[in-house]
N, C-alpha and C positions, 0 to 999 in steps of 0.2 A: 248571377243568373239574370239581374235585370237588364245587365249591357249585352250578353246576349239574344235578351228578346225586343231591346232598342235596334240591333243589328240586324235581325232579322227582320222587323217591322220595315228600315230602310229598306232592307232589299228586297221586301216583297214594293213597296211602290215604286221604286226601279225601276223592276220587272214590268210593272200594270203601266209605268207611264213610259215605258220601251215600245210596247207591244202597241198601245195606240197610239204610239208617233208623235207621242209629245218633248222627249226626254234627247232625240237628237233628229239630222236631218236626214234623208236616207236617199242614199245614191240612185237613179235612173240611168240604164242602161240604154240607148238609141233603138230605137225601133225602125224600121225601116218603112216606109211610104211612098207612095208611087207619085210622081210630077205629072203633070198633066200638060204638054204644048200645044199652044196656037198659033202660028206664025213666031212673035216677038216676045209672048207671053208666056210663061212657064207660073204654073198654079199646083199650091197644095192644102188640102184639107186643114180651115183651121180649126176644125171639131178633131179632126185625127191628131194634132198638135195638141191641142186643150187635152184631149183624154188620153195621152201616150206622156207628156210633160217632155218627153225625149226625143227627136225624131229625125232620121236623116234620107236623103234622097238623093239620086243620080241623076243630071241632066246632058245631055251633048252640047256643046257650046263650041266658038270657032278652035280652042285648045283641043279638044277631045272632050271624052267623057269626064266632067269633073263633079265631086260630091260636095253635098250640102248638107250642115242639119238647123234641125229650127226648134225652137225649143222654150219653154216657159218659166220665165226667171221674174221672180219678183211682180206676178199677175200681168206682164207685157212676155209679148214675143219678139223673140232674136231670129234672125238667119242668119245665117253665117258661114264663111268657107268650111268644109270638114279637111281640112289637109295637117298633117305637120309630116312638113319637106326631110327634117334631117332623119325621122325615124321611118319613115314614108308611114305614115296609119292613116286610117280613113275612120278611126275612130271615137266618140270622147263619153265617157260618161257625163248627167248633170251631177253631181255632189255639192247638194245647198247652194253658195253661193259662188261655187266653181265649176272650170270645162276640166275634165282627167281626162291626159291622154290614154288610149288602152290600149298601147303599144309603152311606151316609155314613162309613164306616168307624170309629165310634164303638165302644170297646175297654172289654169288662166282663171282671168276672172270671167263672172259667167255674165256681165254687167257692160262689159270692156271690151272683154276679147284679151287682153293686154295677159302677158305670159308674166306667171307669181314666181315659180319657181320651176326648176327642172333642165335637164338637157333641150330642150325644146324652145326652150324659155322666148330667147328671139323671133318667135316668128307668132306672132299675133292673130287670132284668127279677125279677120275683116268681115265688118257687117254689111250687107243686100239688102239695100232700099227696097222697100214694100208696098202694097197698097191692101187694103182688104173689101173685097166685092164680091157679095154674094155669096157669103161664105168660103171663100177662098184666100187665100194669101197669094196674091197675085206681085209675080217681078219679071223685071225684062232681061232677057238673055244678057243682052250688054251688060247689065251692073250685076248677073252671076258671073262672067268671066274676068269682071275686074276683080271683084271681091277674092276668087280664086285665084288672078295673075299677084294679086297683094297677100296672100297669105305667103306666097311660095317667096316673097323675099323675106328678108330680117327687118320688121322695123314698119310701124303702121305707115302710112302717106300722108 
């Protein structure tokens, strides 16, 4: 009787340190936010990034229309290409300390960019140099369309 009530004791603080977020880390899905251009400049909320933790957006650049997400890993922010070429998604979960694709589930680091495991693996997502002003996450066209010309191959630069 008493290992059953040791057993139960476990899984009731299981339960209690599940439920406040202690016990593991819990996926974020991408949220979607609006780019803001000016000329050269393309800007996103970095209050909408801080409180979403997940977040991707669409800008026109000389490719076409290409996706980005940005995202809060380890108390800094990322931007980054949203692409993987072989499954074509445009999207990734954050999971702790990794990007999941949510088309093929191909596992980068969220740190990196750099592909852990999966059909996807080769193709890394490339990080977009930043600045932050005025509450914005400010980048220039130019170094969005590299970032997305460099994810579409195999292999960081």
């Amino acid at each position: 009787m008493r290992f059953v009530k040791v057993i139960a004791g476990v899984l009731l603080v299981l339960t209690v340190l599940t439920a406040a977020g202690c016990a593991s880390s819990q996926a974020v899905a991408s949220t979607q936010v609006n780019a803001r251009v000016d000329g050269d400049n393309v800007s996103i909320s970095v209050a909408e990034v801080q409180d979403a933790k997940n977040t991707r957006f669409a800008v026109k650049t000389t490719l076409g229309e290409t996706n980005y997400m940005a995202y809060v890993f380890d108390k800094d922010l990322y931007v980054r290409a949203n692409v993987c070429p072989p499954c074509r998604s445009i999207g990734f979960t954050l999971d702790g300390d990794t990007l999941v694709c949510d088309r093929c589930a191909t596992v980068f680091d969220a740190g990196t960019g750099a592909g852990i495991k999966g059909a996807c693996v080769d193709f890394p997502k490339a990080q977009v140099p930043y600045t932050i002003s005025d509450g914005k996450i400010v980048m220039k066209s130019g170094d969005l369309a590299t970032a997305y010309k460099n994810t579409l191959q195999p292999g960081l630069p």
